[in-house]
N, C-alpha and C positions, 0 to 999 in steps of 0.2 A: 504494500500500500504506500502510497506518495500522498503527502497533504504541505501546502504549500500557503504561507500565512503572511499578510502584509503584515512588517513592521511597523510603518506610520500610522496604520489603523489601531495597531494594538495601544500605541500611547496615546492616539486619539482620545482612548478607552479609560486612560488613566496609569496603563500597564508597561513593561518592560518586558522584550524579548527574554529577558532570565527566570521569568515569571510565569512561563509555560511547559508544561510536560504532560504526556501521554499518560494513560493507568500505570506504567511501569515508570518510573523516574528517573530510570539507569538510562532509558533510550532518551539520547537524547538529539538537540537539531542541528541540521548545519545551517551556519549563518551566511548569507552569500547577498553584499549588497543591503536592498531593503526587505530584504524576505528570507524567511526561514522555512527550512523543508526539513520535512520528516521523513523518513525510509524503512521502511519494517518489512517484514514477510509476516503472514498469515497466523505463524506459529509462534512470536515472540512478542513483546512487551507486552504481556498480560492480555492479547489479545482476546475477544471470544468467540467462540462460533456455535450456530442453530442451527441444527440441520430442520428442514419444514418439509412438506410435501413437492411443493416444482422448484424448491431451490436449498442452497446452503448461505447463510448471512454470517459474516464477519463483521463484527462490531470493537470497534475501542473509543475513546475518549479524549479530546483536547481539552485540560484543563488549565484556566491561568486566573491566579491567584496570587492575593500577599503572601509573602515566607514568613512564618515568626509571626503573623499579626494576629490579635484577638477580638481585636474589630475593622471594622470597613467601615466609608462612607459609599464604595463604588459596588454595583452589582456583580455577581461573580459569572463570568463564563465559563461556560460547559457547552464544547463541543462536539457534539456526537458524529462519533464516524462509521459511513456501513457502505461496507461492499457485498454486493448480491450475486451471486453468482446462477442465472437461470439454467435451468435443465432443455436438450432439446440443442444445444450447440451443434452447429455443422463445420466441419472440417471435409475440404479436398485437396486433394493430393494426384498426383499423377505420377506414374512409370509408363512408357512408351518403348515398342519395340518397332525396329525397321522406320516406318515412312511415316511413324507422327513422331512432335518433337515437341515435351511443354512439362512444365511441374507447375500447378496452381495450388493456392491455398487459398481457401476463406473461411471463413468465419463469423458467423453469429455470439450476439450474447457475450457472454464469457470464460465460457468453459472453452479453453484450446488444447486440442490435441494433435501429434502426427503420427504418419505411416509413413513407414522406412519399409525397404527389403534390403536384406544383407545378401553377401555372393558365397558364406559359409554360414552352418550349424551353431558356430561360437560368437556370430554376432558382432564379431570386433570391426568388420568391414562395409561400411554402410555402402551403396549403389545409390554415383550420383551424377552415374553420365547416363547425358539419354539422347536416342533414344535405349532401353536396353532390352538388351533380343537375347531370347529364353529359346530352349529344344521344348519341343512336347517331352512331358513325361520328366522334366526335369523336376529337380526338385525345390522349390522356394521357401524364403525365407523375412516372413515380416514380424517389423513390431511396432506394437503400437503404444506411443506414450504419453499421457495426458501429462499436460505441464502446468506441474503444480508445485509449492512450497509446501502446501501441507501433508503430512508425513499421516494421517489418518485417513488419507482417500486411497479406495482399492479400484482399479480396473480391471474389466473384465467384457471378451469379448464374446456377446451373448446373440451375434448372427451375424452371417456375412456371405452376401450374395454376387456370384458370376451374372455380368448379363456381354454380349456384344456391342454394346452401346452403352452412352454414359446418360443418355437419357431416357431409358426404359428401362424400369426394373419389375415391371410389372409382369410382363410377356416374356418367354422363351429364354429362362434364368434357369439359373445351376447353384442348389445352395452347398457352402462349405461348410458352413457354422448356422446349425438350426437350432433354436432355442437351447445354446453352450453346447450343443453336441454338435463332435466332428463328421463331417460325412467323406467316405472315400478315400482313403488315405491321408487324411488329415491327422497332426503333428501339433502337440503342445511343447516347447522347451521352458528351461529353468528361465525365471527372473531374477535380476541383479535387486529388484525394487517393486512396490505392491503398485507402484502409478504405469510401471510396465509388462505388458503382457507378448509375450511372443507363439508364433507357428510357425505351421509349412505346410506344403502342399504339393503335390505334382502337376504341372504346368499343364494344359489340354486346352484346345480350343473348339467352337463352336461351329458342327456342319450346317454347310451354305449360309454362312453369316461372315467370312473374311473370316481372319485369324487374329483380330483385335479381342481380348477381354479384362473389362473392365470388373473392380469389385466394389462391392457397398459394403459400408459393414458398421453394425450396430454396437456400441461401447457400453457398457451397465459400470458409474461412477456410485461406490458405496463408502459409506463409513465406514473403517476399521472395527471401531468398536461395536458395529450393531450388530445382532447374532441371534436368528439367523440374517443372511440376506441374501440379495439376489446373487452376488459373488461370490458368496459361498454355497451356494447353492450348486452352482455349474449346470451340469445337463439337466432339463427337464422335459417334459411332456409340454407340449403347446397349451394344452388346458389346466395347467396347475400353476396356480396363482403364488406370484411370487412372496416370498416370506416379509421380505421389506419393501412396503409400497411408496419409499419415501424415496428410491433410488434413483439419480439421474440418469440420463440417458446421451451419448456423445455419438452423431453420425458421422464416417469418415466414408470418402470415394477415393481411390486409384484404380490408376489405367490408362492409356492399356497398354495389356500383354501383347505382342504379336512373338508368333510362333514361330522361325526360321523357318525359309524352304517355304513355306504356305501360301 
């Protein structure tokens, strides 16, 4: 979080830039000019957080006050700070083999996440020339990671759809990941971290549709501490309601694959 505070206004106020600190008092601002900034991540100076049903809220506090004093003639400020984080974020991304050539990212809201493919199992090598051209039947390698500071959010990749096109996912699709179950030789690996989730897959593409395929894929953002949830849940039946219905939800696209020789 970034909060950014005019100096002239706070003496306007009666106040001194020494005169301010967050919930935690150790954090404190830098001074730059006529204004002072503040710098935190999610998980530190006393921050706190709500997880609600379509969102997660981070809240802290700017407070400036006399030090030492046991009366006032000036009103006290209290400045409340919230970041909201809504569920329903979209992320795209692209990988491209042979005759297209692009990597796009967007995003909604504020939940951001990427899709990477690596060129090995061990994931140290990410792929990031494109366009990049795959054999049928090879075997791939992504991961996805939600970029976050808070050390209590789990992801989890709870669908994830082939189609030939990036704009129809509706019609003549191939799913990899159906309700956290793998289909077809589908591959979980180890994560370094709970905001990262990794697989694989073997490369195939779509008769009489070209050799382009594209994937969508569905992200389940949970708290750590909730128990059960939908992250921990993993594979389910399509009809059986998730255990935490407070969990977010992060859509990511790449693509596409083209398939050599095709």
């Amino acid at each position: 979080m970034r909060v950014v505070l005019s100096i002239p206004y706070l003496q306007s106020m009666g106040y001194s830039a020494y005169m301010v600190s967050l919930n935690d008092r150790r954090c404190q601002p830098m001074i730059i000019g006529d204004w002072m900034y503040f710098f935190f991540s999610y998980n530190s100076c006393l921050t706190k957080k709500q997880v609600e049903r379509d969102s997660i809220i981070y809240t802290n506090k700017l407070i400036v006050q006399d030090a030492e004093s046991t009366i006032t003639h000036k009103k006290k400020m209290n400045l409340s700070l919230k970041c909201q984080k809504y569920k329903n974020a979209v992320v795209e991304g692209a990988y491209v083999a042979n005759d297209t050539s692009g990597n796009t990212l967007t995003r909604y809201f504020l939940f951001h996440a990427m899709l990477g493919f690596f060129h090995t199992s061990d994931f140290t090598t990410e792929v990031h020339s494109f366009p990049y051209t795959v054999e049928l039947n090879q075997e791939l390698y992504v991961q996805a990671k939600l970029m976050t500071e808070d050390k209590d959010l789990v992801v989890f990749v709870e669908t994830c759809v082939a189609s030939p096109t990036r704009f129809d996912f509706a019609n003549n699709i191939y799913y990899i990941i159906k309700n956290g179950c793998g289909v077809d030789g589908y591959k979980t690996y180890p994560s370094p971290s709970d905001n990262i989730a990794r697989f694989g897959f073997k490369a195939f593409s779509f008769l009489d549709s070209g050799s382009n395929v594209f994937l969508k894929c569905q992200l389940a953002v949970c708290n750590k501490n909730t128990f059960p949830s939908r992250c921990s849940q993993g594979c389910t039946s399509r009809h059986k309601r998730a255990a935490d219905s407070t969990y977010e939800k992060v859509k990511v696209l790449i693509g596409p694959i083209r398939m050599s020789g095709l």
